[in-house]
N, C-alpha and C positions, 0 to 999 in steps of 0.2 A: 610346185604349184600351190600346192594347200597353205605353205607358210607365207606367200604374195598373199594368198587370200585373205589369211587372218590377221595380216600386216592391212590390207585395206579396210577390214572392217573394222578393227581397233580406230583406224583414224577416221571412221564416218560421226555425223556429231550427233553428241548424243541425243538431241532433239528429237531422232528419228526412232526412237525406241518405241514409241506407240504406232509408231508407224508398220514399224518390225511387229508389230502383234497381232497388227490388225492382218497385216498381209498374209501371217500366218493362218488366222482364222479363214481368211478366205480360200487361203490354200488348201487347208481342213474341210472346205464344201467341196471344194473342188476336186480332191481326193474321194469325197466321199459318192457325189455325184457320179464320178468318172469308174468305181469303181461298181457303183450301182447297172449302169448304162452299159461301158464300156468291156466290163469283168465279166457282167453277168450275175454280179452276188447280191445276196439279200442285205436287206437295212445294217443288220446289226454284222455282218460278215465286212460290208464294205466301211463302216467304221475302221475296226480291224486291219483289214488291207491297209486302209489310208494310212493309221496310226503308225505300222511297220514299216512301209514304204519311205515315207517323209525321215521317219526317225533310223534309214538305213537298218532296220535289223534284219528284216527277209528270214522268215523264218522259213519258206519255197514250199510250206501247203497249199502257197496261189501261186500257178507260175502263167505270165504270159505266153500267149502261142502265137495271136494274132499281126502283124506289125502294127494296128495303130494301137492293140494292149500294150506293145512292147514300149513304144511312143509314149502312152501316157504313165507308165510303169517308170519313163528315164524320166520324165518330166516335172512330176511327182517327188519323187526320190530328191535330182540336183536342187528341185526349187528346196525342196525340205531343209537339206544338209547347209545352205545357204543362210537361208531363213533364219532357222533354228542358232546357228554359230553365231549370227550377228546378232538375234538377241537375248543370247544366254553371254554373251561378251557386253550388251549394253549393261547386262542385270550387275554384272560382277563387277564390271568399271566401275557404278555407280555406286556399289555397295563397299569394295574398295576406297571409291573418294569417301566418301561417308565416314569410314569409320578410321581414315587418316583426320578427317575435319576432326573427327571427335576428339583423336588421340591429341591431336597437334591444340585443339583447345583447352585443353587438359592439362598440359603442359604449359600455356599461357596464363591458366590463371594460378595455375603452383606458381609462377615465377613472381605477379604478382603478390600472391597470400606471401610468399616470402620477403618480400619489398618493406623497409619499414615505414618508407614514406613515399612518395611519389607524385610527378606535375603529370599531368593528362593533358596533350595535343592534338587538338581537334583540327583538321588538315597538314598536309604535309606539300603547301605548294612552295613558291620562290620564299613567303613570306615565313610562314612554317620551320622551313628548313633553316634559315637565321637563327628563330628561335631554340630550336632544336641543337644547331652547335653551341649557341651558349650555354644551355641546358646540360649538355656534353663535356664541357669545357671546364661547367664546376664538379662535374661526378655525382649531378644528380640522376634521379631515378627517372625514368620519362615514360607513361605511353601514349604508345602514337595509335588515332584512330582517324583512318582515312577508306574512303569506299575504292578507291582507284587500285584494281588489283595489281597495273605495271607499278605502280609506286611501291605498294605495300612488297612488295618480293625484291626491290630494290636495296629496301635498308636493311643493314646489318643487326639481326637481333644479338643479344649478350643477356647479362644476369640483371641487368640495370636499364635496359631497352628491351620493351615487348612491342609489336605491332599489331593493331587488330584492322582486319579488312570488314570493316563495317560502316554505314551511313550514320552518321552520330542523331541524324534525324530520326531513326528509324530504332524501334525500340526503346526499353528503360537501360541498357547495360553500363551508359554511361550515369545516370543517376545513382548505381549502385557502385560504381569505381568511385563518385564522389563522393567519399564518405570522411569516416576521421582519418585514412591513412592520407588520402589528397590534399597537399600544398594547395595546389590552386588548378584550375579548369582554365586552359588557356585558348581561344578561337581563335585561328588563324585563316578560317577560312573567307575566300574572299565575295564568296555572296552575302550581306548583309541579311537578309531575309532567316539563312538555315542558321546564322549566329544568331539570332533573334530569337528562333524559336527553339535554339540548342541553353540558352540562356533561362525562358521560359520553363524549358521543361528541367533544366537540373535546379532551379530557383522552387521549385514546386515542392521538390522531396527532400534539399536539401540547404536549406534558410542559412547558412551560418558556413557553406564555402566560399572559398575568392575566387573572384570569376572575375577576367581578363578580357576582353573581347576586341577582334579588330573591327574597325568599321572603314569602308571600304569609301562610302559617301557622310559629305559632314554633316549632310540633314538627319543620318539615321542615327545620332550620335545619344541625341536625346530620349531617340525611343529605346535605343540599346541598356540607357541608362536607366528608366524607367522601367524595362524589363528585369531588370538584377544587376546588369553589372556593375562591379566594384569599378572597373577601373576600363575605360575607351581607349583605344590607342587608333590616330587616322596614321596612314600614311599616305595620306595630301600637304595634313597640315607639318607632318615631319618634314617630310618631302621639302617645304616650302619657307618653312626655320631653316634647316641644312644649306638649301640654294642663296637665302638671303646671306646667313652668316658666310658661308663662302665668297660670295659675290662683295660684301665688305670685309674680308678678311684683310686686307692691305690698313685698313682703317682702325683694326680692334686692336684695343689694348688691354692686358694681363697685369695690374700692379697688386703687388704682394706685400700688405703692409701689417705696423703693428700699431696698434690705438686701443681705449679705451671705450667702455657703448658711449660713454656721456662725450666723447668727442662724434660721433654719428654724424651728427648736423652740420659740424664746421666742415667735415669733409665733403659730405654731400651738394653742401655749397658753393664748392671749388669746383666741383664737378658739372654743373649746372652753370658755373659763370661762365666757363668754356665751352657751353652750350656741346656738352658730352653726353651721351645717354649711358645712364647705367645700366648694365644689362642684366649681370649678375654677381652675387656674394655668394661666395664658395668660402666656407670654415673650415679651418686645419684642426681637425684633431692630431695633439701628437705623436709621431709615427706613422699613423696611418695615412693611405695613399690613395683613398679617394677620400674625397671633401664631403659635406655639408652644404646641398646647394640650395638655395633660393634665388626662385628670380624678380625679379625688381623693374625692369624695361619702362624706365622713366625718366624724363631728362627737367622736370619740371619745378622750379623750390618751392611752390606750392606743397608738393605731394612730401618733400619734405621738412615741411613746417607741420602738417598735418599731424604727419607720423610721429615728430614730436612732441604734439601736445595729446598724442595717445598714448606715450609713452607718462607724458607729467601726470595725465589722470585715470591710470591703470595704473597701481603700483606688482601686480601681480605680472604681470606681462613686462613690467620692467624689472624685475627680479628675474625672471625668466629669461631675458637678452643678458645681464650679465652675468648669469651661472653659465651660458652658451659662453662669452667672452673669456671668462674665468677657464672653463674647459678646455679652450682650443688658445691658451697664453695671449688673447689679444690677438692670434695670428690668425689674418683673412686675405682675401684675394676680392680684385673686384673685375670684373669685363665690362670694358667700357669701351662705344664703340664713337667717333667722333668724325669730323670731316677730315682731318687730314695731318700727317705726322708732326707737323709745325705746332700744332695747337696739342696733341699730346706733350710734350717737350714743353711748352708753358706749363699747362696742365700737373708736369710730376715735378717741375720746379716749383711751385705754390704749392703742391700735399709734401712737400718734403720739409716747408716750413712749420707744418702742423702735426707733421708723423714721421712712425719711422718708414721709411720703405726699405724691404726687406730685398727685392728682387724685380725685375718688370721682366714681363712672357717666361716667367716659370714653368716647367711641368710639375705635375703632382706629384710626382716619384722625387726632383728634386726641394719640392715643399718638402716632405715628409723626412728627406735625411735634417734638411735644419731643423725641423719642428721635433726630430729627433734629438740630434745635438743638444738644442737647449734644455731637455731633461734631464740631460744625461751628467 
């Protein structure tokens, strides 16, 4: 019977702890009343009584005779032993979590201080957690700071992943993680408002970190940006790049070619006469297997005559394209997306009189064995 008991009082919540004190106290008048009235004893006798009765020690220099003494003696006593269990049980729980919080904090920021570097993840929702596998994926360092305690008990901590179950709004803890060990402040969260003002406040104390932010709406894009951040990322407008390019994927074309910058124009020209849009120039450096991307998304010869006569009266910025050319051997890639595979096929029969073409719909892994080969 006593171990159901202190199995139910364990699991009562602990909100009720002042509850439990108060109840005590009153039980204390009521002892004390009871034993004034009831016992027959003086003020400070029936203190006394109460004090032994509730806290079971019976020391039996008061013994009931009467049945309603006997009455308020059991009454007294069970409320006591009750009372008392449940909240010297609230006190200990409490005191217990406490100083597990402490220890376990203790331990997250040692693991940090030992970190040599590390990204800081401010939510860990759908969008979060993406980031977070790639984060994982290179073997970097990650903490994640998320107020949602089913989340936070979800991820697997390690030497390289700490969790803190905190409101990134709330507090300085994250402007002091921003400091010179922190890569970059990344907001994944997806109310635009707490990135806003998570921004705000590490922007305050800490001028000279990167700060990454999502924004959730396109309008907020510019106050995010006027707040600190380095660098917006929506996922509307990805969302809606992704949907376009898939939805003309049947249409786009990958040609992998090799030229000179001072042919730029002629190519660009063919490209435009087939009324193609370029989308984008990806540069091969040799060996390596992601590119050099710019994007371009212009199908106009206008914007190509332009560009070359920024080229003829900028000689620094044309110095600058052909050391880019000179680096990656002439070898580039273009995305070009056009109405329909007939007019691609014109399209790489005209650049094939002006260039080399190396490959059409390559992937990057096999760019990089030829970009390798030719070094070699």
């Amino acid at each position: 019977m006593r171990k159901i008991t202190l199995r139910l009082l364990t699991r009562l919540p602990k909100k009720y702890g002042r509850t439990g004190i108060i109840l005590i106290i009153f039980l204390f008048i009521y002892g004390i009343v009871g034993s004034y009235i009831i016992m027959g004893l003086n003020i400070i006798d029936s203190i006394y009584y109460a004090v032994i009765t509730m806290a079971t020690v019976g020391y039996g220099d008061y013994t009931p005779h009467t049945g309603i003494q006997k009455i308020f003696a059991t009454t007294l006593a069970l409320a006591g032993v009750v009372l008392l269990a449940y909240v010297f049980n609230i006190l200990l729980t409490n005191f217990q979590e406490k100083m597990s919080e402490y220890s376990k904090g203790a331990r997250k920021m040692k693991a940090i201080d030992d970190m040599d570097d590390y990204y800081i993840l401010c939510g860990f929702g759908r969008v979060g957690k993406v980031v977070f596998e790639e984060l994982t994926q290179r073997n970097q360092n990650v903490i994640i700071i998320d107020k949602d305690e089913d989340i936070c008990e979800s991820i697997e901590e390690s030497e390289s992943v700490v969790v803190i179950q905190e409101d990134a709004t709330e507090g300085d803890l994250i402007t002091k993680l921003a400091g010179d060990k922190c890569n970059s402040v990344i907001m994944s969260i997806g109310d635009d408002v707490s990135n806003l003002y998570i921004v705000l406040t590490i922007r305050e104390k800490n001028p000279d970190v990167w700060i990454v932010s999502r924004a959730s709406k396109i309008e907020n894009i510019s106050r995010l940006r006027k707040a600190g951040a380095d660098k917006i990322v929506s996922p509307e407008i990805i969302g809606g790049q992704d949907l376009y390019f898939e939805s003309t994927r049947p249409h786009l074309l990958r040609i992998t070619t090799k030229h000179p910058s001072d042919k730029i124009f002629d190519e660009f020209e063919v490209i435009a006469k087939h009324g193609c849009t370029l989308e984008n120039i990806d540069y091969h450096i040799p060996g390596i297997g992601t590119p050099l991307t710019r994007e371009i998304k212009t199908k106009e010869l206008v914007d190509g005559k332009k560009y070359q006569n920024y080229l003829n009266t900028h000689d620094d910025q044309r110095q600058a394209l052909e050391n880019l050319y000179k680096s990656t051997n002439n070898i580039h890639s273009h995305l070009i997306s056009g109405p329909d595979k007939t007019t691609f096929d014109k399209l790489v029969e005209d650049l094939e009189k002006i260039e080399e073409i190396i490959g059409i719909n390559l992937s990057n892994e096999e760019i990089a064995e030829i970009t390798r080969k030719k070094i070699e």
